[in-house]
C-alpha positions as a printed Julia matrix, in Angstrom:
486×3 Matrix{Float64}:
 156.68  144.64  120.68
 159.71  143.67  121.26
 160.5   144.31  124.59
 156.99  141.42  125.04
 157.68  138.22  126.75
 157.8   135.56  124.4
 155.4   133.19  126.3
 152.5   136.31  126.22
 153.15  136.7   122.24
 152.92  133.26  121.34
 149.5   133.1   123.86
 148.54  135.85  121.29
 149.19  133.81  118.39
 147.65  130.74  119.33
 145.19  132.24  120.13
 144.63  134.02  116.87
 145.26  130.8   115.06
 142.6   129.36  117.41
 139.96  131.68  116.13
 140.75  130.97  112.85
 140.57  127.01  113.15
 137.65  127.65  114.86
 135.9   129.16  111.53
 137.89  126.92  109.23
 136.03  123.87  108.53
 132.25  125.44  107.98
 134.28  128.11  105.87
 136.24  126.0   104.16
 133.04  123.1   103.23
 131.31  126.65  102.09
 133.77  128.1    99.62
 136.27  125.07   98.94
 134.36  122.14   98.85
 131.69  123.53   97.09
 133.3   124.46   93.38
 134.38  122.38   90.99
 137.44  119.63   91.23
 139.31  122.03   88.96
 139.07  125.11   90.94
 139.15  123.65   94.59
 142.91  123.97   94.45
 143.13  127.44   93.32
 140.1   128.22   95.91
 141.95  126.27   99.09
 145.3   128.42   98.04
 143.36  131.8    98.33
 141.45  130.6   101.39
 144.93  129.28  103.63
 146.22  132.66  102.55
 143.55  134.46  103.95
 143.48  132.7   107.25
 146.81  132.95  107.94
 146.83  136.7   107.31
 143.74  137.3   109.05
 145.34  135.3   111.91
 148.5   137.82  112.02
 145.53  140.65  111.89
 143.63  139.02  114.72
 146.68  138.37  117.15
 148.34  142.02  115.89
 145.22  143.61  117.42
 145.32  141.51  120.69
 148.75  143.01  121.28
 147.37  146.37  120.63
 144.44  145.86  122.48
 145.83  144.44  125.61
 149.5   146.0   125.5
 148.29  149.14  124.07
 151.55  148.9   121.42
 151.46  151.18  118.18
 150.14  149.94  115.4
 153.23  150.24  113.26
 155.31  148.14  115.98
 152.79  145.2   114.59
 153.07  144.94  110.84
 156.01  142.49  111.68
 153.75  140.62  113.21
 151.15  140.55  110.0
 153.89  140.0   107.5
 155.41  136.78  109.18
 151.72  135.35  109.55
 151.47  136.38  106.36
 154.35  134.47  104.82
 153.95  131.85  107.02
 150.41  131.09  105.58
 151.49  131.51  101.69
 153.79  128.43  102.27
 151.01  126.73  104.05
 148.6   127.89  101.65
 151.06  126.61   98.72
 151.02  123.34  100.67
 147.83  122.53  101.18
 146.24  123.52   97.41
 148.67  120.9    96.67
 147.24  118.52   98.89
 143.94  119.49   98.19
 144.87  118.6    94.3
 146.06  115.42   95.51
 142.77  114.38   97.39
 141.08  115.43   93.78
 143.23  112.93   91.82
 143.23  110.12   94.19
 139.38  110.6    94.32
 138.87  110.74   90.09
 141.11  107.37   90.38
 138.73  105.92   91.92
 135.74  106.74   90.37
 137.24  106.33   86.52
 134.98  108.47   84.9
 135.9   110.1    81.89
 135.54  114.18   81.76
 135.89  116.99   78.84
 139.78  118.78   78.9
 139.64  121.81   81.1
 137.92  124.94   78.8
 140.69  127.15   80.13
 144.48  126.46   80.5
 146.49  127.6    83.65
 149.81  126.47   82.01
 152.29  124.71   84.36
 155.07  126.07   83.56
 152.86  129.99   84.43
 152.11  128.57   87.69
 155.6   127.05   88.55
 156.66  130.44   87.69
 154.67  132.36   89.24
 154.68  130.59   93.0
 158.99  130.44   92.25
 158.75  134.05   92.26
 156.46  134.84   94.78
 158.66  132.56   97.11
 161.91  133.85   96.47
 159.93  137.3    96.73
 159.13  136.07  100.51
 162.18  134.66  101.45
 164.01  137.52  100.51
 161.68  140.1   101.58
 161.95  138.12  105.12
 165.94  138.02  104.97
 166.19  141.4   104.99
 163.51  142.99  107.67
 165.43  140.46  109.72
 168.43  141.99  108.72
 167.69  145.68  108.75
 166.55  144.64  112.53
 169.29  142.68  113.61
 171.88  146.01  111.91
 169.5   148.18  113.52
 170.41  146.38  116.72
 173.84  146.18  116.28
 174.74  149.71  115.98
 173.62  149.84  119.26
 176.0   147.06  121.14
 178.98  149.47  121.53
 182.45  149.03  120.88
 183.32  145.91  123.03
 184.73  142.9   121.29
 182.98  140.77  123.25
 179.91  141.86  122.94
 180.48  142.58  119.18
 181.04  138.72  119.03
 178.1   137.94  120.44
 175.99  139.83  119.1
 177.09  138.82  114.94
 176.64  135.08  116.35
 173.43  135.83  117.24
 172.57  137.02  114.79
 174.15  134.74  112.68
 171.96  132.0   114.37
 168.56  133.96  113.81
 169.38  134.53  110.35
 170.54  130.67  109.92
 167.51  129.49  111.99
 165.0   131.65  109.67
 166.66  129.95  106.07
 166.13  126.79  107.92
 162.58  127.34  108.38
 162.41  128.6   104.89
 164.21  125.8   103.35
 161.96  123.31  105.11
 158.9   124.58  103.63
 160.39  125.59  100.17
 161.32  121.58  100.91
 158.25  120.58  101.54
 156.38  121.96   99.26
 159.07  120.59   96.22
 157.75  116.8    97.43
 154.52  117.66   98.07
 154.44  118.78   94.25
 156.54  115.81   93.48
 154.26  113.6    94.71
 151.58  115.3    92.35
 153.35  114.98   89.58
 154.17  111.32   90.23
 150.27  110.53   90.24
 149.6   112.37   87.16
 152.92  110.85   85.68
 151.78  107.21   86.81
 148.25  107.07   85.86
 148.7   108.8    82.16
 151.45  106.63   81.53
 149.6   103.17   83.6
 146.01  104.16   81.5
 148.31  104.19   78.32
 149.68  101.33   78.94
 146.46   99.23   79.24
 145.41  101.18   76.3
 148.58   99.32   74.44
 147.46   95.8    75.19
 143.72   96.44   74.55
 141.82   97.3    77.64
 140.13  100.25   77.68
 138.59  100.15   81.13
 140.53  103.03   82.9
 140.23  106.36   82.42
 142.65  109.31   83.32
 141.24  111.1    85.79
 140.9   115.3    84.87
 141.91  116.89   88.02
 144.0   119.78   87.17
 143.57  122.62   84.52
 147.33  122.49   83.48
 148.41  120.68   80.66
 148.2   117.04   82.55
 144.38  117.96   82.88
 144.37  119.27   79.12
 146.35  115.92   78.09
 143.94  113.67   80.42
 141.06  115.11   78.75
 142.22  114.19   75.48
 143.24  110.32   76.39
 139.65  110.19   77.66
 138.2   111.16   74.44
 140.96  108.9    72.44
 139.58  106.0    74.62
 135.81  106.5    74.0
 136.5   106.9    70.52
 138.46  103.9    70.83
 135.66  102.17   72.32
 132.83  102.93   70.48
 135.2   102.12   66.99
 135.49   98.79   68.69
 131.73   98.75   69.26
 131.27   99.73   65.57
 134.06   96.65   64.05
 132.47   94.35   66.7
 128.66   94.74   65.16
 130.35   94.63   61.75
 132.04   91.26   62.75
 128.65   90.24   63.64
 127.39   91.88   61.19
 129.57   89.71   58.56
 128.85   86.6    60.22
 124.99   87.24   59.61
 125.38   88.21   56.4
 127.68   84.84   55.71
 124.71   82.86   56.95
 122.56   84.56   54.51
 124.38   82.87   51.63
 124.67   79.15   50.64
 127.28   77.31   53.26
 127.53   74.58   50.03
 125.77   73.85   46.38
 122.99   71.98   46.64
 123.56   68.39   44.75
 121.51   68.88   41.56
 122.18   65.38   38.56
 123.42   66.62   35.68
 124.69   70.16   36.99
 127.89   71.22   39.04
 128.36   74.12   41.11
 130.59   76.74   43.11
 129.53   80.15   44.07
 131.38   82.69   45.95
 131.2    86.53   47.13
 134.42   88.35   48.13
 133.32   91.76   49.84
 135.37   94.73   49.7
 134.58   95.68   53.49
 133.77   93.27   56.07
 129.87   93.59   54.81
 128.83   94.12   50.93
 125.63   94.22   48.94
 126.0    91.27   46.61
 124.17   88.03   46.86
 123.95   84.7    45.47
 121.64   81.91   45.84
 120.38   78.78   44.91
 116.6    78.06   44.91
 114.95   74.82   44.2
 111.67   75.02   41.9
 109.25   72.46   41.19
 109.72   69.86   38.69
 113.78   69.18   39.41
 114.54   72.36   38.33
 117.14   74.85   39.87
 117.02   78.63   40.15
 120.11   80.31   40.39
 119.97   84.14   41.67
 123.13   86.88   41.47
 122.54   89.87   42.53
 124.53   93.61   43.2
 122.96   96.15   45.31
 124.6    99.78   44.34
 127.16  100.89   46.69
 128.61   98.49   49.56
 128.85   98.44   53.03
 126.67   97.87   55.88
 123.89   99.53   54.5
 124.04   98.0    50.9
 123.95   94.65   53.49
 121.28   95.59   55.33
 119.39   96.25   51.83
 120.31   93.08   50.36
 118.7    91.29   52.81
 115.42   92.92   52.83
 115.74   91.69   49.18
 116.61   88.4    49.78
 113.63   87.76   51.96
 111.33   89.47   49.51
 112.83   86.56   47.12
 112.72   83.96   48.82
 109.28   84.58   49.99
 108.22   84.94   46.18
 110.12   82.2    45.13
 107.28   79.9    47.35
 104.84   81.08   44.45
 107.34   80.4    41.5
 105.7    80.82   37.78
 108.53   82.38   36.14
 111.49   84.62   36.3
 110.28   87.22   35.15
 107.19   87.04   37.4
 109.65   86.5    40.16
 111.58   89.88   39.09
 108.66   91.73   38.77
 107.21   90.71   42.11
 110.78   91.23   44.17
 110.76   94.93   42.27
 107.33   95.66   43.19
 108.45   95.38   47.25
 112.42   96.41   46.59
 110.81   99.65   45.23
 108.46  100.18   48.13
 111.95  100.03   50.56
 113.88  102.15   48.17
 112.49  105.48   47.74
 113.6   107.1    51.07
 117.41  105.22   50.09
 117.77  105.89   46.23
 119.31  102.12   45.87
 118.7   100.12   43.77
 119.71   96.32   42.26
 120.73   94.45   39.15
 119.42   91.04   39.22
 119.71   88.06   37.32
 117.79   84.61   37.93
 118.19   81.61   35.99
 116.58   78.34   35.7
 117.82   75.1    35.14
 115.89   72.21   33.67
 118.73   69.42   33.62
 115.93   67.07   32.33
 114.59   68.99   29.55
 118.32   70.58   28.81
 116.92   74.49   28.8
 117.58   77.21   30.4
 115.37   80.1    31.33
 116.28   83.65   32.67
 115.21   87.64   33.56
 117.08   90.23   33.85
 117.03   93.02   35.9
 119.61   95.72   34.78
 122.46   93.14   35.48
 125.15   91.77   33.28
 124.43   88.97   31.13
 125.29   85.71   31.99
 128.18   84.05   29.88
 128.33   80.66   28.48
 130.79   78.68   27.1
 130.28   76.07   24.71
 132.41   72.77   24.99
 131.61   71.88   21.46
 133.68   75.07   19.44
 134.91   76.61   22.31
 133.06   79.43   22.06
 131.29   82.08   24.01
 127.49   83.8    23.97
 125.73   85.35   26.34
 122.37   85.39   27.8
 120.9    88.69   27.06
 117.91   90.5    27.61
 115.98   93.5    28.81
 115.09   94.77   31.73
 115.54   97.91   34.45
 117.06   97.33   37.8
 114.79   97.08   40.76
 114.02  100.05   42.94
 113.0   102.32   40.56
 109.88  101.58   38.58
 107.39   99.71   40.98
 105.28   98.75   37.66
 108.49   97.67   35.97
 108.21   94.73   33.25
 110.54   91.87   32.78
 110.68   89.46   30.51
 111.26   85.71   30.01
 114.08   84.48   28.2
 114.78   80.6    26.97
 117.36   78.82   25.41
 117.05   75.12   24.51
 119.61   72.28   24.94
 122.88   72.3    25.55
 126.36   70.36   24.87
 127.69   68.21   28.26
 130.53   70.49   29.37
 129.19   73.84   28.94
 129.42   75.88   31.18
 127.12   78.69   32.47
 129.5    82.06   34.43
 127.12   84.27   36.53
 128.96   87.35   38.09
 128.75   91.0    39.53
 130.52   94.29   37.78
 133.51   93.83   40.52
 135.28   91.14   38.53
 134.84   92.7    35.36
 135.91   96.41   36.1
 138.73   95.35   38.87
 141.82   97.62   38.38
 145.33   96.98   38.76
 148.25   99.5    40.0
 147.94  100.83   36.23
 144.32  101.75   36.72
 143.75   99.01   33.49
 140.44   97.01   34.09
 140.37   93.25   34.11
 137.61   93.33   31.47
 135.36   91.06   29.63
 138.17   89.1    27.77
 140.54   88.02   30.21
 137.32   86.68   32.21
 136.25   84.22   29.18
 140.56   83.45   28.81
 141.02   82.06   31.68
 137.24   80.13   31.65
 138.55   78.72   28.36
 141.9    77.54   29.76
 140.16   75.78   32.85
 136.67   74.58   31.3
 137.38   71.2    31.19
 137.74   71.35   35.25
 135.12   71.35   37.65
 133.22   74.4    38.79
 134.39   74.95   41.14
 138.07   74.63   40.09
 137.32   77.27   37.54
 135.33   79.86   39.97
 138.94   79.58   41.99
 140.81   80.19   38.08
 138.85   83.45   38.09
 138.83   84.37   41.18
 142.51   84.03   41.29
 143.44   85.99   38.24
 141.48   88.9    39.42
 143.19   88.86   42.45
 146.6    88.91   40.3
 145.84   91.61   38.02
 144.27   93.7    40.94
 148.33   92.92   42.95
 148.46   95.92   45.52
 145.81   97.52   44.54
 143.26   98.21   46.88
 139.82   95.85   46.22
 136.9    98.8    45.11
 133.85   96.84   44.71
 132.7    93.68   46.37
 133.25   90.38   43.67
 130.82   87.8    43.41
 130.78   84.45   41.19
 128.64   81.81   40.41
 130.09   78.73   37.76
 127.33   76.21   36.99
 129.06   73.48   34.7
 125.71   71.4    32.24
 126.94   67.49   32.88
């Protein structure tokens, strides 16, 4: 073959490559096109390969059709192709990957990591060794030819000389070829790796300063696609946690509506209430309620557990109050009415709440209460400085729907008592120690600060609980309610 013009053997080899080009497209849209993103690379690789050995095979048997040369004389012919199309193959998987990125850019759509690996570092490997397999393999049939062809030359110097310089130049021309495609495709993957660099690292980046817009587009199955995959799921989780703090905000803000903005202006009482939730939502409640005749109702309440759903809960109760509170006889048939519906909501839950309601007759000087598995109110007594409590039976709400409550009365009282209505989380507050804040060092400090308004001594309290708790983490949502008898 090689004794063939080199205008008829390239004719053969166009027109090989002609045939194959002819068949690529439909081929290519049938095999390549069609997998998945992941694969197409892989897929293009193994298809460019085949074409341009097929196209060695298809202009090897021209020559043996036409010239009638052995078939042995061609296998140079299928080799070359051959190597020829792995660096174009190489090349164009690449490209074919870059197409796939560029097009996941611009769609932003989030997708799973790759199910199986094809480590980068395996691949670099493997397509290092398979070229340096290629260009050596190359050097030296070109080499064993041109030696071949030397030994036939003779002895003259001059022809000697000519003959190492030319081949010198073939063998200098061939690693230039080489080069340029081993070249070619090092930027081509450059450029890759740029795009994968730039858009994990850009994505991250917005991720930083809060926007969570952009995803990182999976479009390998190397560790870039494995890493993508994983920022994708960071960022949904990201955004739905966002979603979930953003209803809680709103959440919180509901839930502050649901309790008094300011005490209601009642002669001969002064007020302050508070709550102080543990999470951005809790299950304690206080209210004020006006009844008939002047009088005032004052409600505390302490749903078990806290949270969004102890929320949630509370306000179902709330309404169920407020609704009864329309009908007002008495606190305990108040109690016993809110039970009757709180247990109706709270059998598929298994929550329940302490309650305690108290009413205020500034006029007649009494007060009148129920309680529902809560803590007794305190009171202290400006005449001796002392302290008593406001007992009384009763079960919490949510677990008896026939429960009874009773009504409780106390009459008169000295100007300057006051009246301390509050949940378990002031009282069993821990500090670093683990010590609890307790019963005692509630009525200290309302001792030290009774002859101040109620509302400066709900901030006494509320204050020294937050001291004794120091670093501590808060466990339990606090609530407070200081009603001071003018």
């Amino acid at each position: 073959m090689a004794g063939l013009p080199p205008v008829r053997l390239g004719v053969h080899i166009l027109a090989a490559y002609a045939a194959v080009l002819a068949l690529r497209r439909p081929l290519e849209r049938r095999w390549v096109a069609s997998a998945k993103e992941v694969s197409q690379p892989v897929r293009q690789f193994v298809f460019d390969l085949l074409s341009g050995t097929a196209a060695g095979l298809i202009a090897a048997a021209l020559n043996i059709a036409v010239h009638g040369f052995p078939m042995m004389s061609t296998l140079s012919l299928v080799f070359g192709a051959a190597i020829y199309g792995f660096f174009i193959a190489l090349d164009m998987s690449l490209a074919r990957e870059r197409t796939i990125i560029l097009q996941a850019l611009a769609s932003n759509t989030a997708e799973a990591p790759p199910k199986r690996l094809y480590s980068m570092t395996r691949r670099f490997t493997l397509v290092a060794v398979a070229t340096a397999l290629c260009v050596t393999a190359v050097n030296l049939l070109v080499l064993a030819r041109d030696m071949s062809w030397l030994t036939t030359v003779g002895s003259d110097p001059n022809a000697t000389r000519e003959a190492i310089l030319s081949v010198t130049y073939e063998v200098l021309f061939i690693m230039a070829v080489l080069l340029g495609l081993a070249i070619n495709l090092i930027v081509s993957y450059s450029r890759n790796l740029k795009l994968l660099f730039e858009n994990e690292t850009g994505v991250l980046e917005r991720v930083t300063n809060g926007d969570l817009s952009r995803m990182v587009p999976v479009a390998t199955s190397d560790e870039f696609g494995l890493i993508a995959g994983h920022t994708n799921t960071m960022i949904e989780g990201l955004r739905h946690r966002i979603e979930l703090i953003t209803a809680l905000q709103l959440a919180e803000e509901v839930q502050r509506t649901l309790l008094p903005a300011a005490p209601p202006s009642i002669p001969g009482i002064d007020l302050a209430g508070t709550s102080i939730y543990c999470q951005e939502t809790g299950g304690d409640y206080y209210d004020y309620v006006r009844l008939p005749g002047d009088r005032l109702g004052i409600v505390v309440a302490d749903v078990s557990g806290h949270g969004i759903d102890a929320a949630l809960f509370m306000a179902s109760a709330r309404a169920f109050l407020l609704s009864e509170a329309e009908r007002y006889q008495s606190p305990a048939q108040l109690a016993r009415e809110v039970n009757r519906y709180v247990t109706r909501d709270s059998d598929p839950t298994g929550r329940f709440i302490s309650l305690f309601f108290l009413e205020i007759d500034p006029a007649a000087r009494t007060l009148r209460w129920a309680r529902a598995g809560h803590e007794p109110a305190l009171v202290y007594s400006a005449t001796d400085g002392g302290f008593s409590q406001l007992n009384g039976e009763g079960m919490v709400m949510g677990v008896l729907k026939n429960a009874e409550y009773r009504d409780y009365a106390r009459q008169g009282w000295t100007p300057g008592s006051v009246v301390v209505i509050g949940t378990d989380g002031i009282t069993e507050t821990r500090n670093p120690a683990g010590e609890l804040f307790g019963a005692e060092r509630v009525r200290r400090v309302i001792s030290t600060n009774a002859s101040r308004p109620a509302a400066g001594i709900q901030a006494a309290v509320i204050e020294a609980v937050k001291a004794f708790r120091g670093e501590a983490p808060q466990e339990d949502d606090v609530t407070l309610v200081v009603a001071k008898l003018l």
